[in-house]
N, C-alpha and C positions, 0 to 999 in steps of 0.2 A: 462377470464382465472381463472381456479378455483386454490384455495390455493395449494394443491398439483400439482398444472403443474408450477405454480410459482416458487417451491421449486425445482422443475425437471429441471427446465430452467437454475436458478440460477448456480447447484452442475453441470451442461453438461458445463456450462459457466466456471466456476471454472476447470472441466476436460481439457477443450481445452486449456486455459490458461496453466496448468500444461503441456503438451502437448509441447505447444508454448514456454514457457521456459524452455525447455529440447534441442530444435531446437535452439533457441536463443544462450544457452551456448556453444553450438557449433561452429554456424555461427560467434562469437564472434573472435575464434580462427584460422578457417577454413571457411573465407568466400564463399557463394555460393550464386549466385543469385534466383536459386529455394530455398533454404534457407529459405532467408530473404520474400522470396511471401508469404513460408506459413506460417511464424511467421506475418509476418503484418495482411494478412487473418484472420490467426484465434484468434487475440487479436480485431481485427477488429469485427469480427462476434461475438465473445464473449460479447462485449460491446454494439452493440447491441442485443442480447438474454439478457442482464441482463436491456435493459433501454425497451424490451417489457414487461420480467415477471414484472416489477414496475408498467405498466401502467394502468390504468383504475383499481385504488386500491379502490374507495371510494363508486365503485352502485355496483359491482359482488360482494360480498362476500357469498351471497349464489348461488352461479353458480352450476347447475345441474352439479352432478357427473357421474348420470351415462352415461352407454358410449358401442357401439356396442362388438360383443366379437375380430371381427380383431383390432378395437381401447382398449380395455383392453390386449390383446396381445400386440400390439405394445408397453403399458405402461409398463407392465410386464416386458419385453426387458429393455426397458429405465431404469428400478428402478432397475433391478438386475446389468445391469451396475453399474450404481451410489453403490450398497451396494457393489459390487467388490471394487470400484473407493476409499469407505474407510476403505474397508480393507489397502489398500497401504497409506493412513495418518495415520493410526492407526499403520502400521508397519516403517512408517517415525517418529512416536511420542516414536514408543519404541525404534528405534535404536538411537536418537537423543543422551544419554550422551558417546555412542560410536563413534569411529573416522569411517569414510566411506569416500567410492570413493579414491579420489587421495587427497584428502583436509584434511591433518591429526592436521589444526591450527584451533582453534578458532575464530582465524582473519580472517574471511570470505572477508573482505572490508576494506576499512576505514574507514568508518562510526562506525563500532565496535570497530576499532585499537582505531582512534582518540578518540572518546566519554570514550574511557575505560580511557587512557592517559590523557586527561582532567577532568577526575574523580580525578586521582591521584594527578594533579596537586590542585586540590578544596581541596585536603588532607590534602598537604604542605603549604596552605596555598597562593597559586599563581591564578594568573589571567590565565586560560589558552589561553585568546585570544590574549594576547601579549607575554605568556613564553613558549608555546609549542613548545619542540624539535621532529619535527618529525624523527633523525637518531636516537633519542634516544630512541622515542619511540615505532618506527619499530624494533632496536634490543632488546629490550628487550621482543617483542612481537617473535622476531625468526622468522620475513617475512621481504619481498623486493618490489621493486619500481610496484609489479606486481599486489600490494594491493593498489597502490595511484589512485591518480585524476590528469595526468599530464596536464599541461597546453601548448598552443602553442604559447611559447616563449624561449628564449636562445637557448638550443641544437633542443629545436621541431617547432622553429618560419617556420622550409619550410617543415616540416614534414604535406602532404597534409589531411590525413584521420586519422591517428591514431599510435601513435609510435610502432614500435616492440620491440620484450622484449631485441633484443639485444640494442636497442638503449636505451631502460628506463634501462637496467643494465647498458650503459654506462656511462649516464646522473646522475646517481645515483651514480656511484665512482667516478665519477667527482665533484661531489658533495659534497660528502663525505669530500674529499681530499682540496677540497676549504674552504669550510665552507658556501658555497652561495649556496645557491636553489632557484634556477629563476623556476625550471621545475615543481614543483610539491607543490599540493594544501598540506599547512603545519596547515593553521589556523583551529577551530572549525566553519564549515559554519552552525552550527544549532543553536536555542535559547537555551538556558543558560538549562533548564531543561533537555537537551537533551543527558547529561551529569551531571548535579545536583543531577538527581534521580537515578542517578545509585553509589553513592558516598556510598553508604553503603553498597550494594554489593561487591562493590569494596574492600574496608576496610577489608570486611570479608575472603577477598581472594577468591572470588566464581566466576565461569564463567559467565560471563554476559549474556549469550546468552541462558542463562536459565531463563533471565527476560524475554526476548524476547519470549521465549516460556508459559513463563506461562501468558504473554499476551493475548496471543491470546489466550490460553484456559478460562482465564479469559471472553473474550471479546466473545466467541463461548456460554459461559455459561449465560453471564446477556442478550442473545439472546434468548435464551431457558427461561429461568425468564421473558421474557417479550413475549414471544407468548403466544396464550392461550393452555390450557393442551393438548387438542387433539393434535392436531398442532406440539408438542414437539418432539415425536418419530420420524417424518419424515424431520424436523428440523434438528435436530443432524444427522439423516441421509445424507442430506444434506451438511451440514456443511463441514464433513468428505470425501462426497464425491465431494465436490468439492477440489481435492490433490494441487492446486497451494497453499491453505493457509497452510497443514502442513510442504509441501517438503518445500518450497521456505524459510517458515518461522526456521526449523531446519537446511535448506541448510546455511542460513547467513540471516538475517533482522535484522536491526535495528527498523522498520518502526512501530513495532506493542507497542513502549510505545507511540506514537500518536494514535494509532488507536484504542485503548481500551478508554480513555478516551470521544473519539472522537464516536465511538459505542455509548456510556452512553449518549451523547448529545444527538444524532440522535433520539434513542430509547422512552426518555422521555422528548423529547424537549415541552412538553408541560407545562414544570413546570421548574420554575426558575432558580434552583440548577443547569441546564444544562450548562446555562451561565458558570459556573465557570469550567465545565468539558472542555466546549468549549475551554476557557482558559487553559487548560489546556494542549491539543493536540496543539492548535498554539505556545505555551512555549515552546515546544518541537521539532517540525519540520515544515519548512513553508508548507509542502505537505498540511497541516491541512487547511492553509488557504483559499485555494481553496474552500472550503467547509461553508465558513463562509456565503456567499450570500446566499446559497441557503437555510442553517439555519434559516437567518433571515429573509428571503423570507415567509416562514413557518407560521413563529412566526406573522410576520405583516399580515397573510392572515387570521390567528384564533385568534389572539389577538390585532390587529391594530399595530401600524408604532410608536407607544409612547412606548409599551412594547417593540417592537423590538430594539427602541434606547436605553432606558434603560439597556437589555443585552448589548448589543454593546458595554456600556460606562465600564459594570461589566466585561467583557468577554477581553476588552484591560487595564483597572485597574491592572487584576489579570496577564495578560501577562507583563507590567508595572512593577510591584510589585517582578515577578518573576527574571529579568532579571535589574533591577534596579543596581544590586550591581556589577555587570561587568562596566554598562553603566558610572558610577561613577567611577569606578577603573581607565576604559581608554575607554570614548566612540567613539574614532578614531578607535580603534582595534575591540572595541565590533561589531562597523557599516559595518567594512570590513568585518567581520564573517559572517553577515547576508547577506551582501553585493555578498559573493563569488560566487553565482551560476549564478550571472547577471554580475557581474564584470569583472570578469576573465574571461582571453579566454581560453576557455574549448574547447576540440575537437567535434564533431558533435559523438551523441553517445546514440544507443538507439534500444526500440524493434519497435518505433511506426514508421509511416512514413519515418523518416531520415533514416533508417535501409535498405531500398532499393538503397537510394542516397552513403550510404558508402559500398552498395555491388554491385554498379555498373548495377541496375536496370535503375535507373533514375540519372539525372544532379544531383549536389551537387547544394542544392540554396545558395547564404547569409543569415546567420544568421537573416537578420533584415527582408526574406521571410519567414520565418520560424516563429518569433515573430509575423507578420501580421496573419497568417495561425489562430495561438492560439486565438487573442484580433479577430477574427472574429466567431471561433468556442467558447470563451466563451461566446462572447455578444448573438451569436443565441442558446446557450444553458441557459441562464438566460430566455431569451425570451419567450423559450419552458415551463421550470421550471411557470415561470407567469403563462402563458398560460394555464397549466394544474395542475396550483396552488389548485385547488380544485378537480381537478378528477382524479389527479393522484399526489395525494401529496407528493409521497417516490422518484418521479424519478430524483430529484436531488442529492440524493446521489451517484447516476452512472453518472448522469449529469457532475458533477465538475470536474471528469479527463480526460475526453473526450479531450478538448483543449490539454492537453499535450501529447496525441499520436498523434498529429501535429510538437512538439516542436522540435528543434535543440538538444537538451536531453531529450529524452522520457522515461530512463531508465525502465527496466522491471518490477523493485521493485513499479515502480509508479501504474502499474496495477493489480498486482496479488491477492492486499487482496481486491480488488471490490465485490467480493462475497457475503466476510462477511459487507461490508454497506448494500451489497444487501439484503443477509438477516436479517438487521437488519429492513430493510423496510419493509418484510415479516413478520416479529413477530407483529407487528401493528399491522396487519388483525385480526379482528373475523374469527373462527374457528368453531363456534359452530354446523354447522350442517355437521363435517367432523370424525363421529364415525366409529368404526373398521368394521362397515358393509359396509359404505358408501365409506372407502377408499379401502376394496375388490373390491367391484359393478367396482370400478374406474377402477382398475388395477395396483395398489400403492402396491409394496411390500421395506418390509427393514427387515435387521438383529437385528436392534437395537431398539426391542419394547417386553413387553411382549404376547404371542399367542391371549390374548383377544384384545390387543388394535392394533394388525395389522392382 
């Protein structure tokens, strides 16, 4: 596969996705069994489009471009898509500091609520994993129980699938009125950074969700830095036109202060400094960790299994180091933080798999089917990762969430910014014999290049 169809694969992969979580937020509120098929399908297929364009990255690199005129046609088609596809993240990137849809809060989630609110409290001077108020924090945020993470216990211990809002507004003034919250995730379930780094934003008074966003453009751009120059224009074409990274990312994410960091690994994990980037993304959200095997999978296949522990040792140091001063305040509290996504009983909730079982496609399994499902889909995805440790050295970074569109919570956000690892696997490639004649001949066209280089 030549670099440009890599890039077409990727941003079509990124389009469906956007697609799938536009159906997703629906079927959310209005469940549907046709629904839910075609959000599994096309996260499904998405995931794999993006673990073909990774593969076999290390003998094609100079793969004949040219190409019949009905297969330059057909590209034609495919790339004027894509240059539509970012026109709509470029018009999601400009409407971003305006209020849109029905969502007129900055609280997209709780992950945003909370993380801001335990900013605050790093402010005052408090531990947020033992002092967070979350009524306190929801009203002064001006949202309701419609933004938590409830759990199934006290008012929701028989509630079967998922509570409705009239019963999370019940549960919630009941709440209120007691002073006991049995129903609803209160604690900081992220590491310490995950909320630390955003403690100056904070202070400043500034929307946080303009970190978020400059994340990811951050993270879009040391991608373009690290392709080679041809390569670039169709790149950022790409990038853009894959729309689940800007909607999703301006709709509400927390996810992109891990994933910028975490890009920077990927990208030059060939040199050391990565380790502490590494470190950096797992400080911040477990999603990261997923992603640490197959880092160091990498590292011990180009540099043997002594360099790899060495990072290993740097990369949990600096996570250590990070989140030390909670652990020490109260590591009972800090351990439940981390603890909460496996701990608690969380409702069955999500775009992957379970997503048919809560719309009434297939049986609801036990949780602990669900956990077999994942430790079988990561062990055969390390497997793969070995396996094509040398000829297809990028596919581990699509690799590592794969398990969790199996999981009992598969949430959406877990899969949407796939792309951008994706193309972080892409900027790796040599580029050099993909000049603006060679990506005509192809059938590659984009908006965003000047008239010589496309």
């Amino acid at each position: 596969m030549t670099a440009l169809a890599r890039v077409a694969a990727v941003a079509i992969a990124g389009a469906a996705l956007y697609f799938a979580g536009i159906v997703n937020s629906i079927v959310i509120y209005k469940p549907s069994e046709i629904g839910s098929v075609l959000v599994v399908v096309a996260i499904a297929a998405a995931l794999a489009l993006l673990f073909a364009a990774l593969r076999g990255t290390e003998h094609d690199e100079r793969a004949e471009l040219r190409a019949t005129r009905t297969v330059r046609a057909a590209w034609r088609i495919t790339w004027a898509f894509i240059s539509v596809m970012a026109l709509v993240s470029l018009s999601w990137i400009y409407g971003a500091p305006r209020q849109h849809s029905y969502d007129f809060t900055p609280y997209h989630n709780d992950a945003i609520a909370l993380n801001e609110c335990a900013a605050r409290l790093v402010l005052a001077g408090q531990d947020p994993y033992r002092s967070l108020d979350l009524f306190d924090c929801y009203g002064r945020a001006g949202i309701g129980p419609d933004r938590t993470t409830p759990l199934r216990r006290g008012a929701f211990a028989e509630v079967p699938i998922y509570p409705t809002d009239d019963q999370l507004d019940a549960a919630w003034a009941s709440d209120q009125r007691t002073g006991r919250n049995e129903e609803f995730v209160w604690r900081p379930s992220y590491p310490a950074l995950s909320f630390a780094l955003l403690v100056p934003w904070v202070r400043a008074g500034w929307d946080t969700n303009a970190v978020y966003l400059g994340c990811l453009l951050a993270a879009m751009a040391l991608v373009l830095v690290r392709a080679a120059r041809p390569l670039r224009p169709w790149l950022l074409t790409g990038l853009l036109g894959a729309t689940s990274l800007a909607a999703f990312t301006v709709g509400g994410s927390s996810d992109l202060l891990y994933a910028l960091p975490l890009t920077a690994a990927w990208l030059w994990r060939e040199r050391r400094w990565t380790a502490v980037a590494l470190a950096l993304a797992c400080a911040t959200k477990q999603l990261a960790w997923f992603f640490v095997p197959f880092y160091l999978l990498q590292v011990a296949s180009r540099h043997g299994w002594r360099e790899a522990a060495r990072r290993a040792a740097v990369a949990g140091g600096v996570f250590a180091v990070t989140n030390l001063p909670f652990v020490l305040a109260d590591p009972v509290a800090w351990a439940a933080g981390m603890a909460t996504p496996l701990a608690e009983p969380m409702f069955p909730r999500g775009a992957g798999l379970v997503l048919l079982s809560t719309n009434g496609v297939l049986p609801l399994l036990p949780g602990a089917a669900y956990l077999a499902l994942e430790a079988i889909t990561a062990a055969a995805a390390l497997g793969i990762a070995w396996r094509e440790r040398r000829t297809s050295p990028e596919v581990g970074i699509v690799l590592a969430m794969v398990p969790l569109f199996f999981g009992y919570r598969s949430l959406f956000s877990y899969f949407f910014m796939l792309p951008l690892f994706a193309f972080a696997g892409i900027a790796r490639l040599p580029a050099a014999d993909l000049g603006p004649a060679a990506a005509r001949e192809a059938g590659a066209l984009t908006l965003l290049a000047r008239p010589a280089e496309a």
